[in-house]
N, C-alpha and C positions, 0 to 999 in steps of 0.2 A: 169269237175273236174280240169283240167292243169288251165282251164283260174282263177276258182275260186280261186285255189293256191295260182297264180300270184297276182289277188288284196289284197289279205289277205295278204302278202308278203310287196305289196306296201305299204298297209297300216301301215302294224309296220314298215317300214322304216323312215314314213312318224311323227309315233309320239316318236320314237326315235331320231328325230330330234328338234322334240319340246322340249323334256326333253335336249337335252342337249345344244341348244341354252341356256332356261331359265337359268341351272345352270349356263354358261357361264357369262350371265348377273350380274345373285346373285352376284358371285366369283368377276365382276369389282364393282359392287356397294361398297362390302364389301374392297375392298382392297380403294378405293375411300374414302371411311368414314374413314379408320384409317389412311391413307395420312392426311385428314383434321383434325381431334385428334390430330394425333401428331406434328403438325403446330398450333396448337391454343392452345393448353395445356399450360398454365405458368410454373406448376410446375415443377421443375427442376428435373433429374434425382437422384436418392439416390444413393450417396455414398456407394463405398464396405463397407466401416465400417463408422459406425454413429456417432462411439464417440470418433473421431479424431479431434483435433483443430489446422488447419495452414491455411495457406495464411489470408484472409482478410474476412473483416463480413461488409455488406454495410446494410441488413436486420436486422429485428430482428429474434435472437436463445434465445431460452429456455436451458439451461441444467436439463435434468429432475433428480429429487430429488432421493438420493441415488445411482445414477451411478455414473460409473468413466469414464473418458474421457484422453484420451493420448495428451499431447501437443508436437507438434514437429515443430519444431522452430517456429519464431515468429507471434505471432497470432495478428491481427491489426483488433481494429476496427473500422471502417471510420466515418467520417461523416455521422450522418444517422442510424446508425447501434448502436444495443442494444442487450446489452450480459447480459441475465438473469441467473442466477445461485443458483436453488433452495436448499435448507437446504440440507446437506449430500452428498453431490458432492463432490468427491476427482477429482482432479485433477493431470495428471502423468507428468511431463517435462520426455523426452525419449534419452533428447541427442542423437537422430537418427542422426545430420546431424553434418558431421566433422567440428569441429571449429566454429561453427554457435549457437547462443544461442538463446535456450527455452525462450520466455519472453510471457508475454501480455501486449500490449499498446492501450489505449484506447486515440484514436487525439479528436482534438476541435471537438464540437459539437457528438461524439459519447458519449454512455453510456454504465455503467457497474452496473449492478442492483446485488452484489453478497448478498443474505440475507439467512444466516443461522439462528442457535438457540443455546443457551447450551447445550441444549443435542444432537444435531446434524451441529455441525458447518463443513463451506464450509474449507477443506481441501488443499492447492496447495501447493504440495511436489514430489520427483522427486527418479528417479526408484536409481539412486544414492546417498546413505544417507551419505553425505560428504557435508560441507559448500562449495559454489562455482557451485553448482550442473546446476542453471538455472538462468534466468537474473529478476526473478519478476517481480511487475505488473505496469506497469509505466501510469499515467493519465496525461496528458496534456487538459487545460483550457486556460479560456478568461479573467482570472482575473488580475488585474495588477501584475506586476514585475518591479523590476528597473534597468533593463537594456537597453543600449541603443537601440534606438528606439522602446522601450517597447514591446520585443518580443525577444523571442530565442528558441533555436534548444534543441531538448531531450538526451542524452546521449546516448539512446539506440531508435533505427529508424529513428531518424534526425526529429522528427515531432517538427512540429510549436508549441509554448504556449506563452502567456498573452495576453492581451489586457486592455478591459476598461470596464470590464464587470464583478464587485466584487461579483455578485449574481447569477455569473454563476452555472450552473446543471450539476454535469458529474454522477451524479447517485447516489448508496449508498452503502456502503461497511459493513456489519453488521456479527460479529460473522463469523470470518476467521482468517484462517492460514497458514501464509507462513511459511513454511521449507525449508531448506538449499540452501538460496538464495547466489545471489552473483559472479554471470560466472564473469571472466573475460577477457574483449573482447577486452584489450588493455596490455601490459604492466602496465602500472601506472592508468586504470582505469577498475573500477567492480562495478558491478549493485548491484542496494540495493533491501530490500525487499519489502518494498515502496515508490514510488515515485511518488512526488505530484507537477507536473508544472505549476506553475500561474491557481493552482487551485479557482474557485468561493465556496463563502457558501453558496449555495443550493446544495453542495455537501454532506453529511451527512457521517460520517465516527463514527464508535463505535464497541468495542471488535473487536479487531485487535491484532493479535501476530505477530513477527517476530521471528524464532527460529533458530538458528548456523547458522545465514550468515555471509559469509566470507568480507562482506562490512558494511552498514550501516544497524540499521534495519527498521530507518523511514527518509525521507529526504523530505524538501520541498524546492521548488526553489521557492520562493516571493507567490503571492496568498493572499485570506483571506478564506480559507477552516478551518474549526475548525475540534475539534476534542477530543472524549472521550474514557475513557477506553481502552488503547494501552498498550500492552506488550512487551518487547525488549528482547528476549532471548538470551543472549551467543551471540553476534554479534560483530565480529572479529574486527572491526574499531567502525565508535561510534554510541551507540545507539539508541540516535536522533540527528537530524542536521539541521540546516537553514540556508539560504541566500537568495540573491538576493530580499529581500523586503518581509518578510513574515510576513504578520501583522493579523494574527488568533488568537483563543483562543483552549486552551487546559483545561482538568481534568481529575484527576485519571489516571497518567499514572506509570510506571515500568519500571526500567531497571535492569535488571540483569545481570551480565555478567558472563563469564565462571569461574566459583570458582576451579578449578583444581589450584593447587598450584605455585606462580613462578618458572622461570626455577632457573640456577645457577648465574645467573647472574642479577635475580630478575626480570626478565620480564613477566609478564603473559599476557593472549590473551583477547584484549578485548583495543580501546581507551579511548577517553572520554564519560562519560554517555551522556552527552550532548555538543555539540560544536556549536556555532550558529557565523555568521558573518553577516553583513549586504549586502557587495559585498566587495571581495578579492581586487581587481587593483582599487576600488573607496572606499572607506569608509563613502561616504556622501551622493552616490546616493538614490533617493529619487522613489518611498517611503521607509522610513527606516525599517527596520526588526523591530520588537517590538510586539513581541505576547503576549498574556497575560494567565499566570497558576495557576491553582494552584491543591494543592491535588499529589503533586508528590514524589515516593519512589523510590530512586536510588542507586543500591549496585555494589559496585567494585570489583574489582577480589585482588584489594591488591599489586599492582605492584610499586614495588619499583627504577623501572630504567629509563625506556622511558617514559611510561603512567599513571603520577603520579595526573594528573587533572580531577576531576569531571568535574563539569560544569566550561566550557572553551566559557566566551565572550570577541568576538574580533571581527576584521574590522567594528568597527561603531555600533553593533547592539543595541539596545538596549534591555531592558526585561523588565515586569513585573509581578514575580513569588512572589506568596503565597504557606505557608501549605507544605516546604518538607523539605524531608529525604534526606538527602546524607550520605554514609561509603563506606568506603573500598578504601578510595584513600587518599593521603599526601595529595594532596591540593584540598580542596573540592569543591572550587567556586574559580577560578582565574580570573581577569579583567586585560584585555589588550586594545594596543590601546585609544590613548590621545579622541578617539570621544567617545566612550563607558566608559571613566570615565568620562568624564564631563556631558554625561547624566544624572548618577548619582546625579553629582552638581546641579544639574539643576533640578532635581526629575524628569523626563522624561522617567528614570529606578528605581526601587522600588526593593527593595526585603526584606518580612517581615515574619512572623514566620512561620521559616524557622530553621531548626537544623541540624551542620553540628559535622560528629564526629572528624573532624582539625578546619578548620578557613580560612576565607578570604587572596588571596593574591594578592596583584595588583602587576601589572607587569609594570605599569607607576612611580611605586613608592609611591605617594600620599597615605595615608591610610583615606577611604569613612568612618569608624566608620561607618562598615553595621554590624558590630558585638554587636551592640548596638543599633540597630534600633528595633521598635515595635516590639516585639515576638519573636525575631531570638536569639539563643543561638550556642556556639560554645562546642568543643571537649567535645562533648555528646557520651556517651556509646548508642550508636542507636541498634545496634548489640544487646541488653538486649529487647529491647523493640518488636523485630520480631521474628517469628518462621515461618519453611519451606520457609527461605529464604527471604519474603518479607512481611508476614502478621505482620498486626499491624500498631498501630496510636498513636498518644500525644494527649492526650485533648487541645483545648485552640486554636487552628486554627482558620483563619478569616472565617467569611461566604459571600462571595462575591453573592452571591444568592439575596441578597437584592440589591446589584445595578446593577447587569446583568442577568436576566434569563435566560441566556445561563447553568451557573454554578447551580448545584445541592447544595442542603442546607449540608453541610460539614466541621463543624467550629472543623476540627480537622487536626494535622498535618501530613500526609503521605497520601499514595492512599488507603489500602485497610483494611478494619477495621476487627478484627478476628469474629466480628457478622454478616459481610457482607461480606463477597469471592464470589466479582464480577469474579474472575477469574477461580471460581470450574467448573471444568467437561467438557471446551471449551480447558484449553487451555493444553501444553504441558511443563511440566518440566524436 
């Protein structure tokens, strides 16, 4: 009996060792296999919070449709990298970071795919509802510019833009809205709501707001990006701007400014609806500014002291605008600059019916007789012909559709016809 004990004894010793060798094994296999997992896994770990956008984007991100997502400072995306932004996407600037501004910059060769809808358009507005709030969306391209050595630096991130590449892609911008753009990250400089650096036209740009930025609401440094259906809300400096060589096309655009009453001294907020140059320190650098519009409805705030000019051309640019409105400023259309009147001379600048509620003034002196060209009439009661601001049109516009397909068949004067409010339900008043 002792001895049988005893083997009986050994024997469970004997397979209690078996069992816990084996487990032993299992436990390094298993720890083995998730060593190697997490060594070969690409995917990158997820973020405590998902729908944050900072530092830099070298992949592609989706923003999915009807979220909102916090930006905290500047969101860059690289070369490479493509920032999709489905319909209903609000976007927060958070001003988290002291002194440092909210922006988005998309560099050469990245893209920016933002594509809403009217009834759900992409949002980017900021937890602070004040102009000045965040720095906007800045795009740098490979299109040409004319500045020396055909290339410069962005206002906000120091990224590179132009080149030689007029057919450049940076993505497409469709049914969005910036709100209260404008940080400013300098003394005597602030970001606009958009900005467009030696943009290419295989860029696609249409329904576009910019609304109380405390800068510009649309700017292009040279390029040939085109561009439809643009909104310019209340934007504290001017509502569109050019330079540096921007030879695109434009329709159907709006400027509004802030119609709050002047102060006592007659100043109200808001510059020129439009100001374009060709280059500031050159006037003749090449290529020359010269876009071509038409379809456009621009209304001033009525300021009688500082910011008495609508469309303001100067340093060289040239234009070729059809089909707009101008009110609400003393001088509706002013030409300066001896290179930008002799365009004119020259027909190189055009500008034809066209209805202002003052009248042309050159600032070289010489009077162009633009007040007496094809279609254009002066101190028209415009003011009669619109309601909520900006609707309404003149019969009798050109139709530029039959020599460029770019332009919509539109043979009437102003942007937005009371049959047609391209601007219902996207944008913000």
């Amino acid at each position: 009996m002792i001895y049988k004990t005893k083997k009986m004894n050994m024997n469970k010793l004997i397979n209690q060792g078996k069992i816990a060798c084996i487990t032993l094994c299992s436990l390094l296999l298993i720890l083995a296999s998730c060593s190697s997992d997490s060594k070969d896994d690409p995917t990158p770990p997820t973020p405590e919070k998902k729908n944050e956008l900072q530092g830099k984007l070298s992949q592609e991100l989706t923003l999915e449709a009807g979220e909102t997502y916090e930006l905290i400072g500047g969101y860059e995306v690289e070369e490479g990298g493509v920032l999709n932004i489905e319909e209903g996407v609000t976007i927060v600037a958070t001003q988290s970071i002291d002194g440092a501004p909210d922006y988005i910059l998309v560099k050469q060769g990245g893209k920016i795919n933002a594509i809403g809808t009217a009834e759900n358009p992409i949002v980017m507005t900021a937890n602070n509802k004040k102009p000045g709030a965040w720095g906007g969306v800045h795009i740098c391209g490979k299109a040409p510019v004319n500045l020396q050595g055909g290339q410069g630096k962005s206002e906000i991130g120091d990224a590179t833009f132009g080149g030689n590449d007029p057919t450049d892609n940076s993505g497409t911008m469709k049914y969005v809205r910036l709100e209260y753009t404008g940080f400013a990250f300098s003394p005597t400089k602030e970001s606009n709501g958009l900005t467009l650096y030696g943009v290419g036209n295989g860029t696609s740009l249409s329904y576009l707001q910019t609304y109380y930025g405390a800068d510009d609401g649309f700017e292009w440094f040279g390029g040939t990006v085109n561009a439809k259906y643009l909104v310019s809300t209340a934007s504290e400096d001017d509502s569109f701007d050019w330079t540096d060589g921007w030879v695109g096309k434009g329709q159907f655009w709006v400027a509004y400014q802030d119609q709050s009453a002047p102060d006592s001294n007659g100043t109200a907020n808001g510059d020129c609806l439009i100001e374009a140059d060709n280059r500031e320190d050159n006037f003749t650098n090449t290529p020359v500014s010269c876009p071509t519009l038409a379809n456009i409805t621009l209304v001033g705030n009525n300021d009688k002291n500082k910011q008495q000019r609508g469309i303001r051309l100067r340093a060289g640019t040239q234009i070729k605008l059809y089909n707009t409105l101008v009110t609400g400023k003393d001088k509706s259309i002013t030409i300066a600059t001896d290179e930008t009147h002799q365009s004119f001379i020259e027909k190189n600048s055009l500008i034809e019916y066209s209805h202002l509620s003052t009248s042309f003034f050159y600032e070289t002196g010489e009077d162009l007789n633009l007040s007496t060209a094809e279609g254009n009439a002066i101190n028209q009661n415009i003011t009669n012909s619109l309601t909520n601001g900006y609707i309404g049109v003149i019969p009798g516009g050109k139709d530029l559709s039959k020599e460029d397909d770019f332009f919509t068949p539109a043979p009437y004067i102003g942007a937005v016809p009371q049959n047609e409010d391209w601007t219902k339900g996207w944008t913000k008043r």
